[in-house]
DSSP file (Angstrom, degrees, kcal/mol; ACC not computed):
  #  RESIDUE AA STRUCTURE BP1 BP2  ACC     N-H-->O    O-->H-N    N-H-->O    O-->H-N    TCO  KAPPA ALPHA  PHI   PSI    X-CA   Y-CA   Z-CA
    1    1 A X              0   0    0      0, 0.0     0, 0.0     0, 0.0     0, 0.0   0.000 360.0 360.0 360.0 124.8   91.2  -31.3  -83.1
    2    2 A X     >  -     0   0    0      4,-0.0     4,-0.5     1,-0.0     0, 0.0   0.407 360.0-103.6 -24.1 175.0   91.3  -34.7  -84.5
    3    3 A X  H  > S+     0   0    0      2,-0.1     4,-1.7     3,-0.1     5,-0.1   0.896 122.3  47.0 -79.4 -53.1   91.4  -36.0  -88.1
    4    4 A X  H  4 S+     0   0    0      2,-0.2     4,-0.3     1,-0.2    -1,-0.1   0.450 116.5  49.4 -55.5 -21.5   87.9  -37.1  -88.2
    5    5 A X  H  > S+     0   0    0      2,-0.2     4,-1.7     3,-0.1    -1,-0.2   0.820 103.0  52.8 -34.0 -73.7   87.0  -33.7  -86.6
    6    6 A X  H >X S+     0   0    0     -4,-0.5     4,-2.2     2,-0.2     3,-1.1   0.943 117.0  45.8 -44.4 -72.6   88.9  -31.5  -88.9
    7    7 A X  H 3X S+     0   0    0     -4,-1.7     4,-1.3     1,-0.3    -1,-0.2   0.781 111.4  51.2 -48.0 -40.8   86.7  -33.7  -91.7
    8    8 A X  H 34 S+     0   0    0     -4,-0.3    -1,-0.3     1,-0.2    -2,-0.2   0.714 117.6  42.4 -87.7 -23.4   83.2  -33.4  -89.6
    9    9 A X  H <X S+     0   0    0     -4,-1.7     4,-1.3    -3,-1.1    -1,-0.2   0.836 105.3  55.3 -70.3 -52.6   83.8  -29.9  -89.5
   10   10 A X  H  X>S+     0   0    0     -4,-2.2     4,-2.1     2,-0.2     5,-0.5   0.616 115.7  45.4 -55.5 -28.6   85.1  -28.8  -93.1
   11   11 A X  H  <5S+     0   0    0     -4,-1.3     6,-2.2     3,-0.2    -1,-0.1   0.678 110.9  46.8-115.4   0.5   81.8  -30.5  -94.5
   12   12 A X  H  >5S+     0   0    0      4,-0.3     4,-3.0    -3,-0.2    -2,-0.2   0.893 113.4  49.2 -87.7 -36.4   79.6  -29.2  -92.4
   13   13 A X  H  <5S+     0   0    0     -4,-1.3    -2,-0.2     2,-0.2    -3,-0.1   0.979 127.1  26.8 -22.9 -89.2   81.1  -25.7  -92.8
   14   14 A X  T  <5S+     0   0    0     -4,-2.1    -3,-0.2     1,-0.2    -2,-0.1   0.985 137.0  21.3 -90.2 -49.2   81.0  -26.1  -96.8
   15   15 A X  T  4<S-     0   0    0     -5,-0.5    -1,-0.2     2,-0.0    -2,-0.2   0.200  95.3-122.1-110.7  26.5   78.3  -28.5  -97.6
   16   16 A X     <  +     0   0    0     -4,-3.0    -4,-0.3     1,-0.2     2,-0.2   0.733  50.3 166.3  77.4   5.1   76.1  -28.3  -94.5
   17   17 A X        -     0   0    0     -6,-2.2     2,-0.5     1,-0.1    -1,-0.2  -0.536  46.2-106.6 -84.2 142.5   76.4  -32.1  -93.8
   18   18 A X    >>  -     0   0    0     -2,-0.2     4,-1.1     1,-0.1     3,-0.6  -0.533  21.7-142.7 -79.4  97.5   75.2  -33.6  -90.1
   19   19 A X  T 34 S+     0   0    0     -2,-0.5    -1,-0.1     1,-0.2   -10,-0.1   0.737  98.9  75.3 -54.8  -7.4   78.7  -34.3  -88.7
   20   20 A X  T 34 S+     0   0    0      1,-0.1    -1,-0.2   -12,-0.1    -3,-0.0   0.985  96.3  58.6 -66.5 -61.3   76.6  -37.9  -87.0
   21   21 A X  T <4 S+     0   0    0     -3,-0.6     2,-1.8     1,-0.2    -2,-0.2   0.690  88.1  81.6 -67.8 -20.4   76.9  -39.1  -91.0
   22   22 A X     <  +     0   0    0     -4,-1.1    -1,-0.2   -14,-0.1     2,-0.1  -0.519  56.0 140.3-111.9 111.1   80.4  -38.9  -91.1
   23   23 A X    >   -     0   0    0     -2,-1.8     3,-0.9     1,-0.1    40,-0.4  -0.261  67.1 -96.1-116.9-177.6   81.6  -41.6  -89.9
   24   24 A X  T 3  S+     0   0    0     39,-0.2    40,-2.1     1,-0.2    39,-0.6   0.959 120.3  57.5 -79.8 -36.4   84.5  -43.6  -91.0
   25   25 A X  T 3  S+     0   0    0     38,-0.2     2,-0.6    39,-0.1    -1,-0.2   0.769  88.8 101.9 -48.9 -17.7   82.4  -45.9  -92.9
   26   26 A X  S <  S-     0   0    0     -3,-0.9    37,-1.3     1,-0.1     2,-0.5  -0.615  71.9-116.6 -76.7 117.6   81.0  -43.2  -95.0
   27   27 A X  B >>  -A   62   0A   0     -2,-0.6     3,-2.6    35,-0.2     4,-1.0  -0.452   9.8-141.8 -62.3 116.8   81.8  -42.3  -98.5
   28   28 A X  T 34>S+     0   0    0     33,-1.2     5,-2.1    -2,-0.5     4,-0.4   0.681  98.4  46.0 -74.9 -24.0   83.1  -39.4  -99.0
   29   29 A X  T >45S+     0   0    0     32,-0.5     3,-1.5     1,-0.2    -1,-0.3   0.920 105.2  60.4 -68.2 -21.3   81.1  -38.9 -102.3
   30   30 A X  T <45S+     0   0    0     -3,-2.6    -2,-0.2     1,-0.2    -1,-0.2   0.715 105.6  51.6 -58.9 -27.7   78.3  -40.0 -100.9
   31   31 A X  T 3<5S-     0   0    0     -4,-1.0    -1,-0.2     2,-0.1    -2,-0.1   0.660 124.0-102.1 -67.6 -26.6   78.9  -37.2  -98.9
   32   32 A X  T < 5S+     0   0    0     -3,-1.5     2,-0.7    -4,-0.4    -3,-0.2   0.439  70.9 143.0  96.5  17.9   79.3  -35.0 -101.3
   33   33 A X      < -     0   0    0     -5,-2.1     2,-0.3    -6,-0.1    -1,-0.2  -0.826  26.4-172.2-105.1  99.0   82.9  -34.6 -101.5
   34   34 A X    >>  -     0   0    0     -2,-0.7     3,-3.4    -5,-0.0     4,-1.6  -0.817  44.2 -93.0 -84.4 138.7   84.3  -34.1 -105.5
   35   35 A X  H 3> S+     0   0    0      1,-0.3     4,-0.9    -2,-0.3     5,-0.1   0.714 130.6  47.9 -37.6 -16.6   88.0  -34.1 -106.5
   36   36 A X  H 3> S+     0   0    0      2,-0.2     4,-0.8     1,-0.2    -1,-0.3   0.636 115.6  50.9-111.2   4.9   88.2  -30.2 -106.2
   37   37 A X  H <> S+     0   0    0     -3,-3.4     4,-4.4     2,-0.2     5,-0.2   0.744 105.7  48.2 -25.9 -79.1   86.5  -30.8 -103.0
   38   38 A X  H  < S+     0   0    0     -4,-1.6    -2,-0.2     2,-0.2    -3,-0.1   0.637 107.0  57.8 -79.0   4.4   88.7  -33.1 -101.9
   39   39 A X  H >X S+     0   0    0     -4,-0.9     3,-3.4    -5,-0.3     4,-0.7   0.981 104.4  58.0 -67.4 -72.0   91.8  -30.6 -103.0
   40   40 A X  H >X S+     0   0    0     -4,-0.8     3,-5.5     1,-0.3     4,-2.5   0.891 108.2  41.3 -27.8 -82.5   90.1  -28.0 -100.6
   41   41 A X  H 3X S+     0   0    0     -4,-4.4     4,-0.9     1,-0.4    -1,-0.3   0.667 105.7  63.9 -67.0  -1.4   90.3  -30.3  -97.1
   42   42 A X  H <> S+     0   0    0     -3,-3.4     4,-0.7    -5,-0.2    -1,-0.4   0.522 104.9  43.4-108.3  11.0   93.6  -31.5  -97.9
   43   43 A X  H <X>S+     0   0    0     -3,-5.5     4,-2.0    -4,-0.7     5,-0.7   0.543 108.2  62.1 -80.8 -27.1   95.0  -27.7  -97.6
   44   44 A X  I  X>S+     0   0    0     -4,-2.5     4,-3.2    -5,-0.4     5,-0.7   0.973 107.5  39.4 -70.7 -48.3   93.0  -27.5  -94.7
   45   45 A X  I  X5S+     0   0    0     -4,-0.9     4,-1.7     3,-0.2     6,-0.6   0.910 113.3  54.6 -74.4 -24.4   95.0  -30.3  -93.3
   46   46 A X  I  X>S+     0   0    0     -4,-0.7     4,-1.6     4,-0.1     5,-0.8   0.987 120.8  34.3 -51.9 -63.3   98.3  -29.0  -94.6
   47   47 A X  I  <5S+     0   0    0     -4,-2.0    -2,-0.2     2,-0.2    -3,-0.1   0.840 117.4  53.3 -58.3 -44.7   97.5  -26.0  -93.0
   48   48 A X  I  <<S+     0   0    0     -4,-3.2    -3,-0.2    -5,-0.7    -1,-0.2   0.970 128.3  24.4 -52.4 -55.4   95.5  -27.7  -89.6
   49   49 A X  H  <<S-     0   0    0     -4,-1.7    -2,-0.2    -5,-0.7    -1,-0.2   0.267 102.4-120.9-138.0  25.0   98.3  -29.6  -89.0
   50   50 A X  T  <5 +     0   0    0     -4,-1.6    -3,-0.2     1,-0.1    -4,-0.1   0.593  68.7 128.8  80.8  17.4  101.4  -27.9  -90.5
   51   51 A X      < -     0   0    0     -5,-0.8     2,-0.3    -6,-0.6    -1,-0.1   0.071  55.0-136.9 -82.6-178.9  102.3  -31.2  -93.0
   52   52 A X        -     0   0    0     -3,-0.1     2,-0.3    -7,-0.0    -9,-0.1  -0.774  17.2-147.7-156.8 139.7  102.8  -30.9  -96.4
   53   53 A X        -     0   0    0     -2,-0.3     4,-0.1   -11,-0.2    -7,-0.0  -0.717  24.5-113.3-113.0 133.0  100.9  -33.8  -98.5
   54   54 A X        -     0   0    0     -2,-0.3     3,-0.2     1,-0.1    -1,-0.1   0.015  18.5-130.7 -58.5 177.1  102.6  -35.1 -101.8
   55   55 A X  S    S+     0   0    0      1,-0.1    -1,-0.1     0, 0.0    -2,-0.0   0.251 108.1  65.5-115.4   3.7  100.1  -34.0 -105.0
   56   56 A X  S    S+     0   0    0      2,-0.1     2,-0.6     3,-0.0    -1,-0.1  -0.267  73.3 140.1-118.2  46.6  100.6  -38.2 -106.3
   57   57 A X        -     0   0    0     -3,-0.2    -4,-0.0    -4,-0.1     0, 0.0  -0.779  60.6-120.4 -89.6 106.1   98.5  -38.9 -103.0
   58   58 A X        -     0   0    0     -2,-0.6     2,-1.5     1,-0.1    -2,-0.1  -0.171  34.1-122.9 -52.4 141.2   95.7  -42.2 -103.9
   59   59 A X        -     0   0    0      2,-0.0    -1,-0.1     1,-0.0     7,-0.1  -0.613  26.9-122.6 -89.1 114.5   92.6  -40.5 -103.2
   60   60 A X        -     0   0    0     -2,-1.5     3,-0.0     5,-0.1    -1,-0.0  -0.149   4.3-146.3 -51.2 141.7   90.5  -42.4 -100.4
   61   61 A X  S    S+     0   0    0    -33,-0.1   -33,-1.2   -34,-0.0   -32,-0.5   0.611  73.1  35.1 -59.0 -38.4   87.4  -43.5 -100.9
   62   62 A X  B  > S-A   27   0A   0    -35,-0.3     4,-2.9   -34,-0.1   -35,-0.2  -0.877  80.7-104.6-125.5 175.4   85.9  -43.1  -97.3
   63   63 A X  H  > S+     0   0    0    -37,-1.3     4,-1.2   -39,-0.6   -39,-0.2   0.600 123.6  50.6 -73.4 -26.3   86.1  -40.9  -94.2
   64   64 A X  H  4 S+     0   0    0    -40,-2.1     4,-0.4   -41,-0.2    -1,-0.3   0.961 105.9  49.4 -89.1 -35.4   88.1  -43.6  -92.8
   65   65 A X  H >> S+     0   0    0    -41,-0.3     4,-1.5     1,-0.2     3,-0.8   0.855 112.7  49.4 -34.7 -49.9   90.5  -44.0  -95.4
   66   66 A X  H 3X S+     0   0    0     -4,-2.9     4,-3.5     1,-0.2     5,-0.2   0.994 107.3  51.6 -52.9 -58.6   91.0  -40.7  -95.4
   67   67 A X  H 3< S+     0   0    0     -4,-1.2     4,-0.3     2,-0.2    -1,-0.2   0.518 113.2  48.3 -60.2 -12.1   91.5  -40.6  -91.6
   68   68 A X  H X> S+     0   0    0     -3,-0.8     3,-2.6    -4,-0.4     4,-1.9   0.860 110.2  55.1 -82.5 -83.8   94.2  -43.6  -92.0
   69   69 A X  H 3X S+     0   0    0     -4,-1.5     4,-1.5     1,-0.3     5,-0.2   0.732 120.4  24.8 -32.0 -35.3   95.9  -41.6  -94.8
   70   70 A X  H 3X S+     0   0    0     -4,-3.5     4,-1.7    -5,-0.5    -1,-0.3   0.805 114.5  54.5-105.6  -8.0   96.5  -38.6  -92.9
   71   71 A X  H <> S+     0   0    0     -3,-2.6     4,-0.7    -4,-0.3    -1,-0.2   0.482 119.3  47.7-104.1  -6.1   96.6  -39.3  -89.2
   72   72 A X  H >X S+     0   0    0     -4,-1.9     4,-2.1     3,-0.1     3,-1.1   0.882 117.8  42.7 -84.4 -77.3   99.7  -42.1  -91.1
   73   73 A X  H 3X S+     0   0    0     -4,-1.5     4,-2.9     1,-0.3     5,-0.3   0.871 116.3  46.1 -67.9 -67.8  101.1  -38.9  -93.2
   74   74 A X  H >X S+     0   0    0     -4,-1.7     3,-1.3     1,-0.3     4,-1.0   0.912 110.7  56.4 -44.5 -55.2  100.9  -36.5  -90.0
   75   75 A X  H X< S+     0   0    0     -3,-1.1     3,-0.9    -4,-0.7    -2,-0.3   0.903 113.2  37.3 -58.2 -53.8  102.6  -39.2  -87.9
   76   76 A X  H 3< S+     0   0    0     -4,-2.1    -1,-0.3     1,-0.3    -2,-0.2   0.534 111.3  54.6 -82.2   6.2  105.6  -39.5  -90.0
   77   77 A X  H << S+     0   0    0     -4,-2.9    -1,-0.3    -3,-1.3    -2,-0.2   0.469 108.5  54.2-111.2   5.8  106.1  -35.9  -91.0
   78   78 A X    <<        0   0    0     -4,-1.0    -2,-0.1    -3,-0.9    -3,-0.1   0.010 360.0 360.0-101.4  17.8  106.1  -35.0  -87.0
   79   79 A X              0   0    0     -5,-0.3    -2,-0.1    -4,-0.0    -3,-0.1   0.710 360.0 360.0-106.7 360.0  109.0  -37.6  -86.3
């Protein structure tokens, strides 16, 4: 599974959201996604993809930012 996957999944999972709406463009509050939220999906991506993500990480504003941030972070913790 992707990054954008992993995302489209986790928020349909906890808040029931139409995985067609998240898209990169989409904001992830808009989404429904709140800081203790957005704690939650980034263990799931420690865990999904075996990283481990600093805790002074800017927090993105969209589903593409996000999907930059981590598919960057993944890329350089599997090299």
């Amino acid at each position: 599974m992707d990054c954008i996957g992993l995302i489209r999944e986790f928020l349909k999972d906890r808040l029931g959201a139409d995985p067609e709406t998240v898209v990169p463009g989409a904001l992830l509050a808009d989404l429904g996604v709140d800081s203790l939220m957005m704690l939650e999906l980034m263990f799931e991506f420690e865990d999904h993809f075996g990283i481990k993500l600093a805790s002074d990480l800017k927090t993105p504003g969209t589903v593409g930012e996000l999907v930059e941030l981590m598919d960057r972070l993944i890329a350089e913790q599997k090299s």
